[in-house]
LUMPA-307814 format. One record per residue: x, y, z of N, C-alpha, C in turn; residue in one letter. Coordinates in steps of 0.001 Angstrom, whole numbers, plus 500000, padded with zeros to 6 digits. Example, Ala and Ser with C-alpha at 12.3 -4.5 7.8 and 13.67 -1.06 7.14 Angstrom:
2
513190494310507800512300495500507800513200496700507800a/512850497750507080513670498940507140512900500030507870s/
//
This chain:
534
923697354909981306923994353672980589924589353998979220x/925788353203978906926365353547977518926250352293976896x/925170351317977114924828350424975961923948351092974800x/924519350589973867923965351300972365922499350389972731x/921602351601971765920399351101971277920315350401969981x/919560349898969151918805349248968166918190349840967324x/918137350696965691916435350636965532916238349740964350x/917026348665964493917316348085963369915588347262963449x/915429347451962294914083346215961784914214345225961388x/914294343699961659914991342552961457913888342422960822x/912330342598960755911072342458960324910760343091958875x/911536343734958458911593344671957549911803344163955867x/910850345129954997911455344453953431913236344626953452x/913538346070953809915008346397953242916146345489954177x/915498345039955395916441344537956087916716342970955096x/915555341910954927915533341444954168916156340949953174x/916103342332952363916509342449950450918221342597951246x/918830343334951747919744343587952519920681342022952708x/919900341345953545920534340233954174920259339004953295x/919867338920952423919667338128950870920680338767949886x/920944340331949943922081340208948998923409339640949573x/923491339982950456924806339524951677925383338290951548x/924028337411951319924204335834951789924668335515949894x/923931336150949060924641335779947968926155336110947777x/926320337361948135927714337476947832928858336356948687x/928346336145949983928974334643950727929091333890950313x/927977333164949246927985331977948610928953331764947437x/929089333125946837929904333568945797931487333454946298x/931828333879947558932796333484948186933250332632948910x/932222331527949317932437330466949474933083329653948210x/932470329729947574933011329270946069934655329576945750x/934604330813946038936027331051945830937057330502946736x/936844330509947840937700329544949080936974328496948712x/936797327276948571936791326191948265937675325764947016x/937912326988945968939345326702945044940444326719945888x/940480327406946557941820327540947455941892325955948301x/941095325597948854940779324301949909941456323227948697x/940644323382947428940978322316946506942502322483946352x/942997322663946613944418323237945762944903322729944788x/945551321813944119945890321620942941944772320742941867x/944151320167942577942549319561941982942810318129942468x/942074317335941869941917316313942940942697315027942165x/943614315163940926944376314432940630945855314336941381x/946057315806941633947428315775942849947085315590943970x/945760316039944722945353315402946004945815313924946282x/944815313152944858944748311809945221946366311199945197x/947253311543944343949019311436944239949183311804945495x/948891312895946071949689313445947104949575312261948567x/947849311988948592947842311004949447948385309837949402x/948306309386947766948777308003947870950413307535947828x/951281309045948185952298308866949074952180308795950463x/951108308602951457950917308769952713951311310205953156x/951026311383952213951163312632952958950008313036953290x/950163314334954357949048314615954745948715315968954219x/947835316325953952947592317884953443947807319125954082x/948124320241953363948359321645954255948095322170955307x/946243321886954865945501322429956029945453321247957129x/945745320170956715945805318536957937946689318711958591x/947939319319958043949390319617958874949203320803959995x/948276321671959234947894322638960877946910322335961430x/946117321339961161944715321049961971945858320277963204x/946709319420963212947790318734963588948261319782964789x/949070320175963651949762321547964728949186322130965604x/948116322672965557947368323853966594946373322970967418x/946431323576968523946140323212969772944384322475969425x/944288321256969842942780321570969910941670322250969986x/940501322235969385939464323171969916939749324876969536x/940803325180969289941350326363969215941144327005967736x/940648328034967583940248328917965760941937329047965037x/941422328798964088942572329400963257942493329912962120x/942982331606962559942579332428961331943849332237959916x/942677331717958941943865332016958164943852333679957311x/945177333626956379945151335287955970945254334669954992x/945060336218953814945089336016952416944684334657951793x/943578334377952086943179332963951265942633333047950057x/942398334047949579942353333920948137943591335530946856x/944568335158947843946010335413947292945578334839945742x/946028335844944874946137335592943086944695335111942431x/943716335116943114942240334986942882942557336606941277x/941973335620940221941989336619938959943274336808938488x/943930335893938601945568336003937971945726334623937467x/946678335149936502947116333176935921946784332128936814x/947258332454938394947802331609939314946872330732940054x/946717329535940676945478329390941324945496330141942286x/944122330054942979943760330678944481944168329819945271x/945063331100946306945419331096947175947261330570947423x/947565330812945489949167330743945196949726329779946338x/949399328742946802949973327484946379950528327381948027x/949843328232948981950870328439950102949167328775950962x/949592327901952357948288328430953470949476329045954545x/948775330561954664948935331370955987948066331664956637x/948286331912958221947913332127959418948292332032960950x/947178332393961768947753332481963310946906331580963918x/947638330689964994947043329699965675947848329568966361x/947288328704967648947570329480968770948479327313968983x/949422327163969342950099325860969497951035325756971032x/950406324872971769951389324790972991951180325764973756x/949745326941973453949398327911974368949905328968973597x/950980328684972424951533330091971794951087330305970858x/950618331760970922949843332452969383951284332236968593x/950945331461967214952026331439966146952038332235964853x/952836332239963921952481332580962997952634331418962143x/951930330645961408952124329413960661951583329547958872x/952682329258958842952806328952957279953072327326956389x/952259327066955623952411325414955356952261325607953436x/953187325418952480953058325290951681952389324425951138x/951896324064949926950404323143949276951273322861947937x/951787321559948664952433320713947494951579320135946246x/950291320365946425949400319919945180949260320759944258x/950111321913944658950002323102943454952059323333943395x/951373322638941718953289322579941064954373322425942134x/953795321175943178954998320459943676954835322012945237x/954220322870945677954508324077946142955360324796945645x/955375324977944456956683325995943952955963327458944390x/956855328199944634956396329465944735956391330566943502x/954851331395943318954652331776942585954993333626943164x/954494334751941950954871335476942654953733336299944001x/952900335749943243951423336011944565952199335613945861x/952343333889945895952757332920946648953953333630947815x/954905334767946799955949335366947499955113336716948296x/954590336970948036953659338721948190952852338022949773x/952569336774949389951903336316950503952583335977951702x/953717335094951509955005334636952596955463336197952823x/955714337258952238956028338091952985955599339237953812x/953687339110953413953054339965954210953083338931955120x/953428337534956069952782336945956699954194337138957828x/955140337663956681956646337506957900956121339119958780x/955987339929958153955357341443958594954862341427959731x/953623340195959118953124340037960620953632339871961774x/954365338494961570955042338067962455956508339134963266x/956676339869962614957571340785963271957242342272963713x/955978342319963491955298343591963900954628343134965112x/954181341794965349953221341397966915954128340387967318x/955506340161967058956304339195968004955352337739967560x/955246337019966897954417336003966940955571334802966283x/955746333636967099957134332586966761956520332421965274x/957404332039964325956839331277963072956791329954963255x/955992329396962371956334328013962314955893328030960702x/957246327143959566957355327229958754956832325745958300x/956178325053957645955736323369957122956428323747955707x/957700323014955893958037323305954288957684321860953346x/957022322028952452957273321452950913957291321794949608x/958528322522949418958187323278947754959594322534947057x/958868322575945947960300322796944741960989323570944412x/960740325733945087961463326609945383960115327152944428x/961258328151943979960708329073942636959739328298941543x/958725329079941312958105328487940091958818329085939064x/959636328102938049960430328726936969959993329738936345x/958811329334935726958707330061934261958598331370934730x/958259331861936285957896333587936599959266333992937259x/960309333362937575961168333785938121961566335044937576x/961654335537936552961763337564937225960967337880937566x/959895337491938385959210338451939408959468337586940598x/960530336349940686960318335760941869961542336292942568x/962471336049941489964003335804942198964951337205942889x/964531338373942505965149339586942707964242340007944686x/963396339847944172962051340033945710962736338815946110x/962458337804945553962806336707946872963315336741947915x/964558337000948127965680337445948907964998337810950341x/963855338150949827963367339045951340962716337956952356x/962141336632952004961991335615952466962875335569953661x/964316335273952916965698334611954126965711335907954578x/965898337246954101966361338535955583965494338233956605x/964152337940956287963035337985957045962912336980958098x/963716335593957667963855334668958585965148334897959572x/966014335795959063967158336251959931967039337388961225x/966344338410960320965622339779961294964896339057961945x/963992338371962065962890338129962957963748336894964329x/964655336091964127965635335918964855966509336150965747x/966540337714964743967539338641965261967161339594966534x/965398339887966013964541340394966448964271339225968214x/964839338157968348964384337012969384963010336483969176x/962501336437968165961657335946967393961313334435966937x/960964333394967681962319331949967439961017331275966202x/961863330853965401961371330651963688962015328576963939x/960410328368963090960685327070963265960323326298962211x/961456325238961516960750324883960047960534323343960504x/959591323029959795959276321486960089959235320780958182x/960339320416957753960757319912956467959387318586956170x/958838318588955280957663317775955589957839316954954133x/958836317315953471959128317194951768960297317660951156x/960387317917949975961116318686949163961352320019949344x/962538320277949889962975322272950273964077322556949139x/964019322311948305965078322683947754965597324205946892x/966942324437946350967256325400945805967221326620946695x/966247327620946566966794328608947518966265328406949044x/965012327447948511964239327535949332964810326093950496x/966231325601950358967239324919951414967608326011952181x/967202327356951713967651328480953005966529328774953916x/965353328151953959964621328233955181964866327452956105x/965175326376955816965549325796957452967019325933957717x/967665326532956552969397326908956657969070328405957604x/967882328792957596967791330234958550966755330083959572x/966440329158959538965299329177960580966348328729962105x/965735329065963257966658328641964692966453327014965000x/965216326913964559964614325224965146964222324047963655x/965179323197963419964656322332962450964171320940962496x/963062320678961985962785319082961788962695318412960869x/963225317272960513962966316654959015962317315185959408x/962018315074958416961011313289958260962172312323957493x/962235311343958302962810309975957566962562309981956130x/963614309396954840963089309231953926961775310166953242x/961905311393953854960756312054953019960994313781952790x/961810314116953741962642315556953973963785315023953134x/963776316329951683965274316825950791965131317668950593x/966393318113951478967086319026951281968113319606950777x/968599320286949969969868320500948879969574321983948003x/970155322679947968970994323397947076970815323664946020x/970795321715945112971156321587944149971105319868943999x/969249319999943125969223318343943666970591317498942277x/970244316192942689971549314650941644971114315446940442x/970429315893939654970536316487938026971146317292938126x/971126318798938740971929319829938770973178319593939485x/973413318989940112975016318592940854975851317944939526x/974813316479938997975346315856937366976041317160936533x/975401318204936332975471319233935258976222319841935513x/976836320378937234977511321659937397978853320793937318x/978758319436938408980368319326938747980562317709938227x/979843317014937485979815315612937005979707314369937895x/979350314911939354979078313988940066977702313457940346x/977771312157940690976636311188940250976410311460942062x/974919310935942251974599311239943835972547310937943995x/972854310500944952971238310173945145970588311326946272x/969229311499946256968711312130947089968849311810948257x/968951310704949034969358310434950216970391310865950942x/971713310613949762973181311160950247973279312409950005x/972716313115949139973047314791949288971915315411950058x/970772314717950460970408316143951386968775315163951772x/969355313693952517967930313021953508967885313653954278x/967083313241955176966533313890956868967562312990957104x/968373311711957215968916310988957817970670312056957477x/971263311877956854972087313076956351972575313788957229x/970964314918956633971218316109957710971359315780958942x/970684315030959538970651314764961206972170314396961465x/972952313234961034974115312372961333975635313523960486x/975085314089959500976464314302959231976734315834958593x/975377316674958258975551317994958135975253318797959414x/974428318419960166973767318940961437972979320032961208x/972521319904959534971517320691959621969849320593960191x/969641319407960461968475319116961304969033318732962621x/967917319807963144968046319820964873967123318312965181x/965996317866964804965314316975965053964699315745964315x/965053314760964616964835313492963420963557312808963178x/962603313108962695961229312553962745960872311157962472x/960246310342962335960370308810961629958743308980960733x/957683310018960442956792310667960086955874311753960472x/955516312064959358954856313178959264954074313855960760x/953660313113961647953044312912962073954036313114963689x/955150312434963583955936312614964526956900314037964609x/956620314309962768957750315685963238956431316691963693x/955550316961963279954603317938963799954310317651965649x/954264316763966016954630316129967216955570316797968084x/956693316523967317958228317558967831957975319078967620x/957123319463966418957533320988966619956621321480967622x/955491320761967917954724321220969225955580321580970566x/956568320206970826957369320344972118957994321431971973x/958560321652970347959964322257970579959258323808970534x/957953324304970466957055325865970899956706325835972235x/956362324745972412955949324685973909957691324910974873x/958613324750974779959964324459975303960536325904975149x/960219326938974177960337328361973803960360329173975121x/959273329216975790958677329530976986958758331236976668x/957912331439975344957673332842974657956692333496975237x/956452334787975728956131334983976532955188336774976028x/954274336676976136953155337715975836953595339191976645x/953468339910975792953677341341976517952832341993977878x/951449341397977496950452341849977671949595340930978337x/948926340415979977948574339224980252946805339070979223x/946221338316979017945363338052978332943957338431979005x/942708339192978637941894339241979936940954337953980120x/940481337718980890939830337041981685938642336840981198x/938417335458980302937657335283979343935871335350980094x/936190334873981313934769335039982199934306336573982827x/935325337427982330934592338795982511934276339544981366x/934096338635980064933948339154979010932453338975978768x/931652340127978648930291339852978213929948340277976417x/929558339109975924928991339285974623928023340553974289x/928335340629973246927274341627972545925911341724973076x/924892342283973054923557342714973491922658342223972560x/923135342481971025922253341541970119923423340833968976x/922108340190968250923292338871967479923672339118966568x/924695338545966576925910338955965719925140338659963969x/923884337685964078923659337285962507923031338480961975x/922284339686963157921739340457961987923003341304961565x/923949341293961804924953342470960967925142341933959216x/924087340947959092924324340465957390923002341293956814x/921851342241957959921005343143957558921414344217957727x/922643344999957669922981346354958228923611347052956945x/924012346413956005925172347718955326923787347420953917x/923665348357953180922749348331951933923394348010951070x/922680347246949611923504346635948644924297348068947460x/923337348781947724923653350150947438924358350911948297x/925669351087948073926559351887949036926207353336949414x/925447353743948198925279355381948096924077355513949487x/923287354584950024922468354793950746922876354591951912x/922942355826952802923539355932954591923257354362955382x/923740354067956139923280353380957288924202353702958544x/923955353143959749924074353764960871925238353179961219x/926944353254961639927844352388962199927454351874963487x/926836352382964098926520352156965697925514350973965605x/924874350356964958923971348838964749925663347660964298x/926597348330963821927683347553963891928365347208964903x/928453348154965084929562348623966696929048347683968000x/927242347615967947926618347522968858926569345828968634x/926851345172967589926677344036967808928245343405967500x/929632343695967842930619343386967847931673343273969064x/931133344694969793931897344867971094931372344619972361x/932259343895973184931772343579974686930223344449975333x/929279343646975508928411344072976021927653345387975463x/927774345425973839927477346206973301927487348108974340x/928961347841974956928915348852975765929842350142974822x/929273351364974411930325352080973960930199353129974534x/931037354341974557931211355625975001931391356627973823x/930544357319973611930834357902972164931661359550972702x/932324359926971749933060360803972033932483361865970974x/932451362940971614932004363950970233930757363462969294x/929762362529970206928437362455969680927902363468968497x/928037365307969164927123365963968167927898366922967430x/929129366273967373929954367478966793930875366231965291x/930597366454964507931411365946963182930405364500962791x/929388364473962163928573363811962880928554362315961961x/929067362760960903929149361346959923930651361171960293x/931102361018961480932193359846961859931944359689963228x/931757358392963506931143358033964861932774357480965262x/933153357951967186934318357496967542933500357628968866x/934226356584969384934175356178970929935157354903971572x/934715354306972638935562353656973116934738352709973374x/935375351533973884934801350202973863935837349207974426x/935473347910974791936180346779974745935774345627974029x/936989344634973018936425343534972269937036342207972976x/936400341401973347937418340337973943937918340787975026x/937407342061975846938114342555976913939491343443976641x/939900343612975612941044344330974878939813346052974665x/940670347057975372940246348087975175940453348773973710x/939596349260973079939506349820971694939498351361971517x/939848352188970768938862352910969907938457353033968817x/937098353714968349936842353115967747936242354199966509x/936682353924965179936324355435964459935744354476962911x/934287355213962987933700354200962098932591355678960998x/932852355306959654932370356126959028930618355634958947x/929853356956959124928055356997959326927499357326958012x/927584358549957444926665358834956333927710358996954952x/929105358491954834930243357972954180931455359665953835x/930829360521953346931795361719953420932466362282954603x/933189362343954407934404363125955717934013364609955447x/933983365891956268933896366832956378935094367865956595x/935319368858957343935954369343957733936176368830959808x/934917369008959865934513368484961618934667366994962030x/934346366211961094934924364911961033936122364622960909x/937271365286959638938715365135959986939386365658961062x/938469366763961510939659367201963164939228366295964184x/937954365656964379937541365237965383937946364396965549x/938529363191964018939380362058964311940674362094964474x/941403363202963941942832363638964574942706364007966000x/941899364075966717941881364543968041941789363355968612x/940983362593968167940671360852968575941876360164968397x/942772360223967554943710359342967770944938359935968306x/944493361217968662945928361627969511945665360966970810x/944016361138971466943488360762973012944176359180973139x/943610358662972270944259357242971580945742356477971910x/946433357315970726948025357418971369948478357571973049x/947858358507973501947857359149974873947759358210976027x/947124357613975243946627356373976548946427354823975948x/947294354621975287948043353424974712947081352694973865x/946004353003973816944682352138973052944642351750971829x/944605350705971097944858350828969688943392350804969167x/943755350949967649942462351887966878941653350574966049x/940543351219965764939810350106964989938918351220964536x/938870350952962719938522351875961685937460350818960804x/936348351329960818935318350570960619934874351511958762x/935397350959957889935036352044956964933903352206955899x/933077353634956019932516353611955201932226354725954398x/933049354733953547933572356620953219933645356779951663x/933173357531951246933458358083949852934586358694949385x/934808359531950916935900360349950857936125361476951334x/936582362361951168936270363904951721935414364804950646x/934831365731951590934291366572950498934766367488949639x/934002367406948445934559368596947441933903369519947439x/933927370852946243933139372173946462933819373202946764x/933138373894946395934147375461946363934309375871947998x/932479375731948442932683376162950013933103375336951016x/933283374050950942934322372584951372935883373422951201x/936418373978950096937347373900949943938238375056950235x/936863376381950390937438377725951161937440377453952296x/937087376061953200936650376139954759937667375283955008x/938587374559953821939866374364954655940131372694954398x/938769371933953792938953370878953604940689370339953225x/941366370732952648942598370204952183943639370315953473x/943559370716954212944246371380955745943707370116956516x/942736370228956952941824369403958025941845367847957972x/941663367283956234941821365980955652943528365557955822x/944339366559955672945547366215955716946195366022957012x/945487366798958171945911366869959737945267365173959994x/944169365097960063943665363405959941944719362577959392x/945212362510958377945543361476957463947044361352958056x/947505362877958755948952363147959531948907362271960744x/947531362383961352947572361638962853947291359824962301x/946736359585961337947026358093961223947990357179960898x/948854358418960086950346358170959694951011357962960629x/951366359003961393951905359150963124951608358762963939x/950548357994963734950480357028965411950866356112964995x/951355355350966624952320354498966750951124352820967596x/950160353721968438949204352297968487948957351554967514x/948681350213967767948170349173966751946831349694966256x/946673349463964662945798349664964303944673348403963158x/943610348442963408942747347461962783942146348232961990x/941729347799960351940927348175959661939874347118959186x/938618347580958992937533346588958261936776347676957458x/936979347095956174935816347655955163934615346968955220x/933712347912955643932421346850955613931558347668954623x/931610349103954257931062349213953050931729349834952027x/931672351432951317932711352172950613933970352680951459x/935119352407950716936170352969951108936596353549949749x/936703355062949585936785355194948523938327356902948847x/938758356607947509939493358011947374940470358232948775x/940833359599949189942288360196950562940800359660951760x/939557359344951461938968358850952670939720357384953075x/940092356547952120940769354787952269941738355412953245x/942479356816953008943699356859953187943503357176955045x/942681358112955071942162358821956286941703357873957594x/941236356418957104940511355694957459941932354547957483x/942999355087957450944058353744957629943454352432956824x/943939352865955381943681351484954465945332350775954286x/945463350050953452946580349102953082947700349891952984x/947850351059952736949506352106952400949686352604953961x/949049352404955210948948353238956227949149352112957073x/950033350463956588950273349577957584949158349218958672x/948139349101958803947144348496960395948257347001959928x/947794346747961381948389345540961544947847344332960742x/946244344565960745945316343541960274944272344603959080x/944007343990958333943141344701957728942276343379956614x/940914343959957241939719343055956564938882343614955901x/937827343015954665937261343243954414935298341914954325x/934546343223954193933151342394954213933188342236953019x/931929341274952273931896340757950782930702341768950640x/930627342925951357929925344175950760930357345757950685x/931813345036950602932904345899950654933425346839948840x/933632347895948880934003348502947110935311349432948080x/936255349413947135937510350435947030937933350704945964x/938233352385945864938809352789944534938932353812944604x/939396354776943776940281355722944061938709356755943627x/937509356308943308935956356926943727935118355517942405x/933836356193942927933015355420942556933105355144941305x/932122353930940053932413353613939072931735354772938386x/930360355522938541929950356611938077930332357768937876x/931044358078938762931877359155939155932883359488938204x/933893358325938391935379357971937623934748358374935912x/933910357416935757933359357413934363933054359093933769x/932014359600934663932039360726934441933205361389934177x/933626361676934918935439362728934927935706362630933814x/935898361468933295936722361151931874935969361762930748x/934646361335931080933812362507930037933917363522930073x/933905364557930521933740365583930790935090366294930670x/936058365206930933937418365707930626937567365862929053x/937334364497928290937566364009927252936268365137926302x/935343365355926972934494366264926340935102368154926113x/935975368502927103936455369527927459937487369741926117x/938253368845925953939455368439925055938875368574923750x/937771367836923340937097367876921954936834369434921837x/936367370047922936936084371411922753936837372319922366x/937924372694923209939266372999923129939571372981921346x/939968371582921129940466371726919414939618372172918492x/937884372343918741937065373191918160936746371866917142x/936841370440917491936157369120917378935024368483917616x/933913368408916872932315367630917207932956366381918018x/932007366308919672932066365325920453931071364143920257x/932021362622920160930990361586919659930031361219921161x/928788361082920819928306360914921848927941359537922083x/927763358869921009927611357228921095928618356953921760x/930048357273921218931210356893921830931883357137923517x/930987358079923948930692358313924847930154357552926011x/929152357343925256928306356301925945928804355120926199x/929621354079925027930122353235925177932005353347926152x/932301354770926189933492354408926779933081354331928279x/931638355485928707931155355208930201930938354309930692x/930095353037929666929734351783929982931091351251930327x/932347351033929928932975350390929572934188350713930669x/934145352192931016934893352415932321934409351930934040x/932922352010933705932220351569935236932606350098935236x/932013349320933983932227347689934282933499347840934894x/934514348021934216935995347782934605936405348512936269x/935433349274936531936406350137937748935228349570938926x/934110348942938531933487348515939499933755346756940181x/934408346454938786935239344829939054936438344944939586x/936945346311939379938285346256940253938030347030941448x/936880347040941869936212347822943168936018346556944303x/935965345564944074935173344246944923936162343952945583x/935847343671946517936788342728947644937503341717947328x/936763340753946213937488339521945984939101339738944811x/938544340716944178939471341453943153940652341996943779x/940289343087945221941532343420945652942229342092947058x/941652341837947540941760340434948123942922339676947212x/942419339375946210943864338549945378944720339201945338x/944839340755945595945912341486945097947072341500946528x/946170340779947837946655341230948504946506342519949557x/945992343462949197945021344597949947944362344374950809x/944113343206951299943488342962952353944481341979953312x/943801341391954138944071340413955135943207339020954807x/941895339461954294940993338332954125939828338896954006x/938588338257952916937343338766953072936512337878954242x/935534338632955070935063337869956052933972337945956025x/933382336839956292931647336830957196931567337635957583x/930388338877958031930047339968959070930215339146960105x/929346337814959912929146337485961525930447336988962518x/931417337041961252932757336390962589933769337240962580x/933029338872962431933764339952962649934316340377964210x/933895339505964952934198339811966316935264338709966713x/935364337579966253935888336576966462937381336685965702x/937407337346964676938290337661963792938800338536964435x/938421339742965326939370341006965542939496340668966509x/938905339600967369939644339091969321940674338547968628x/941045337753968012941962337188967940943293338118967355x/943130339036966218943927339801966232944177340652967248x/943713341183967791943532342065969281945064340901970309x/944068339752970377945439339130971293946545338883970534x/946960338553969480947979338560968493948829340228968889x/948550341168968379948495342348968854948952342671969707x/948381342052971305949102342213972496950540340968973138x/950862340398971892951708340160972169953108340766972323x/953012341616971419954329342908971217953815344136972212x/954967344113973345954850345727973078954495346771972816x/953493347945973101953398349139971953952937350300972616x/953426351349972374953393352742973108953122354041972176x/951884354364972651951308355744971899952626356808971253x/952641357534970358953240358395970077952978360024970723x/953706360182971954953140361703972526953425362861971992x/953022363904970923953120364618970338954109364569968930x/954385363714968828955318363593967456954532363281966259x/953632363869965816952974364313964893953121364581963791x/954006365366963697954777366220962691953510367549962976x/953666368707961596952851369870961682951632370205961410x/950729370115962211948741369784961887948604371513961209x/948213371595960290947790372673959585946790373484960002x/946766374279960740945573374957961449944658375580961195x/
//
């Protein structure tokens, strides 16, 4: 039998203290997605409605199929920046007319949807997506374009928006805008590039260059209707493919016009009635990771409550022993699966996972990196035994494979371990984090130290008395700072992630990427490696 065991103590003080810190940090992030939900506050809400529009997230509750999840990404995009959370724009995948989409709906309650530069960082990790797993777009436009006042960080990047709506086209990718408002300025080039368009009666403008700027450039007088209605476009530019009479009717149409696509999955879907759930419940994984990272816990109490029938096959059980890899199925989608145990990488641990993801490659399986790593080891006898060789052959085979890959931080990801462990510079397709998640280039103690010891070395050197108060206060003063830019929610705004998640809808979250995933295509890399250092 290769069902994992248990020795988890649900009965326990530490499990407990454990699953009480967990639930605070949730609550803490609940908080933070509910700024995002609010979006511009509830004075543009109430404006926004009492034009009879409907809201961002109402326009995809609309769109996507009944009954059906919809993950969104980056929802707290620019969380700790001027900008509000979640820069003014909702992304995600939902599944419409039977087709996994990629859907994007701008949030006109924040500055009209102008796009900020978060706002852009976000629309274009979401096109990535969409052209790395084949997934149709569907675009809900309402912005005023560019948010002025940041335009040098908007307007030079921008550009990559429209390639992105062209490549992915180009790619047979079919991109669909549903005009729900105001598109104007550059942003008249999304449905000028998209394949499928819809506009709303009297409520879709579109232009270039709305009646003030036309007044200014060429002295002609002109109303929004005649330079760029939904009625217009439909009768006399032919830039709308489809004429809505509301909101309500064009989301209506863009359903038919995905369903009419007849887009078609690489990969058939498995058979949701031969999928057996986990062995135990998914709620104790909010008792598994410690609030203290420095203290081990076991990946296999993770593993065991995420994947089909808590069934795994471990590979190299007693050999590299703080990185657990095996195989599995999630959602019936075959895995492997490489999850850090007591958090340092070794020498036996980096070959064992370069060997794992060659087997991997070999036999088309894509990867799922469960991380919990400090990093690799240091030391003189770490470092005569080759550590820099061994860490780099690893970090070669995650580079070089060509399977899809998933990442989740569920505790430290720290230092060339983030790297080893396929973090954000190493492309996974999806990458999540838990709200008991830290990343950084090493711990806040650590970092702090170095600098002392550096900065202490230096005083020595010039034959200078070292302040030690000052000391003290620059250590204090480096941990606060490197442990706030360690948190999930911190790199989350930056973008570094995909989204922070519940433990418990860690399974629900990676089926769905998993089938997203198998919509494209994808074939192991057989020996193209480049040169593993021996």
């Amino acid at each position: 039998m290769t069902v994992l065991p248990t020795a988890l103590d649900t009965d326990s003080p530490e499990y407990a203290a454990r699953r009480a810190a967990l639930l605070d940090k949730l609550a803490a992030l609940d908080a933070e997605h509910a700024k995002a939900l609010a979006g511009g506050g509830e004075k543009y809400l109430a404006r926004h409605r009492g034009r009879g529009k409907l809201l961002a997230r109402e326009r995809i509750e609309l769109l996507v199929d009944p009954d059906t999840p919809f993950l969104e990404l980056s929802p707290l995009a620019a969380w700790g920046s001027e900008y509000p959370v979640g820069a003014s724009m909702v992304t995600g995948i939902g599944v419409v007319e039977g087709v996994e989409c990629l859907i994007t709906a701008n949030d006109p309650t924040v500055r009209g949807g102008a796009t900020n530069p978060w706002g852009l960082r976000k629309a274009l990790r979401a096109n990535d997506i969409a052209l790395a797993n084949r997934l149709p777009v569907v675009t809900m436009v309402e912005s005023g374009g560019a948010d002025l006042p940041s335009q040098k960080e908007i307007f030079i990047p921008g550009g990559q928006v429209f390639r992105d709506l062209t490549r992915l086209s180009a790619a047979g990718i079919p991109t669909v805008a549903v005009v729900l408002g105001n598109s104007t300025a550059g942003g008249a080039y999304i449905p000028g590039m998209s394949d499928h368009v819809i506009m709303v009666k009297e409520q879709s403008k579109v232009f270039l260059g709305g009646p003030p700027l036309v007044k200014m450039a060429t002295g002609e007088e002109s109303d929004d209707e005649s330079l760029g209605g939904a009625e217009m476009h439909a009768r006399t530019s032919g830039l709308a493919d489809y004429f809505a009479v509301d909101e309500v009717d064009a989301i209506r149409q863009a359903r038919r016009v995905v369903a009419r696509l007849h887009h078609r999955k690489a990969y058939p879907d498995p058979d949701p009635a031969s999928v057996e759930p986990p062995k135990y419940d998914p709620e104790e994984l909010l008792g598994i990771v410690p609030e203290d990272l420095r203290t081990p816990f076991d990946p296999r109490e993770v593993i065991a409550r995420i994947v089909d029938g808590s069934d795994f096959d471990e590979f190299k059980p007693l050999y590299g022993t703080s990185l657990t890899t095996g195989w599995a199925t999630l959602h019936g989608y075959p895995v492997g699966i490489l999850a850090n145990a007591q958090g340092v990488l070794f020498s036996a641990e980096s070959q064992k996972a370069a060997q794992f993801i060659q087997l991997a490659n070999q036999r088309d399986i894509p990867l799922l990196f469960l991380h919990n790593t400090t990093g690799y080891m240091v030391g003189k006898e770490y470092e005569q035994g080759g550590i820099i060789k061994h860490g780099a052959m690893m970090i070669n085979a995650v580079s070089n494979s060509t399977v899809p890959h998933l990442s989740v931080l569920v505790g430290a990801s720290y230092g060339a371990g983030h790297y080893g462990m396929c973090g954000r510079a190493y492309d996974p397709r999806f990458l999540f984090a838990w709200p008991s998640a830290k990343s950084a280039v090493m711990g806040p103690q650590q970092l702090a130290g170095v600098l002392s010891i550096v900065m202490r070395q230096s005083a020595a050197a010039k034959g200078q008395p070292y302040d030690e108060e000052g000391d003290k206060a620059l250590r204090a003063m480096v941990e606060q700072q490197i442990e706030a830019e360690s948190l999930p929610m911190f790199l989350s705004g930056r973008l570094y992630d995909d989204g922070v998640i519940d433990p418990r809808d860690t399974r629900t979250v990676l089926g769905i990427c998993l089938s997203a995933i198998h919509t494209a295509p994808f074939e192991g890399v057989r020996g193209g490696f480049g040169v593993f250092r021996m």
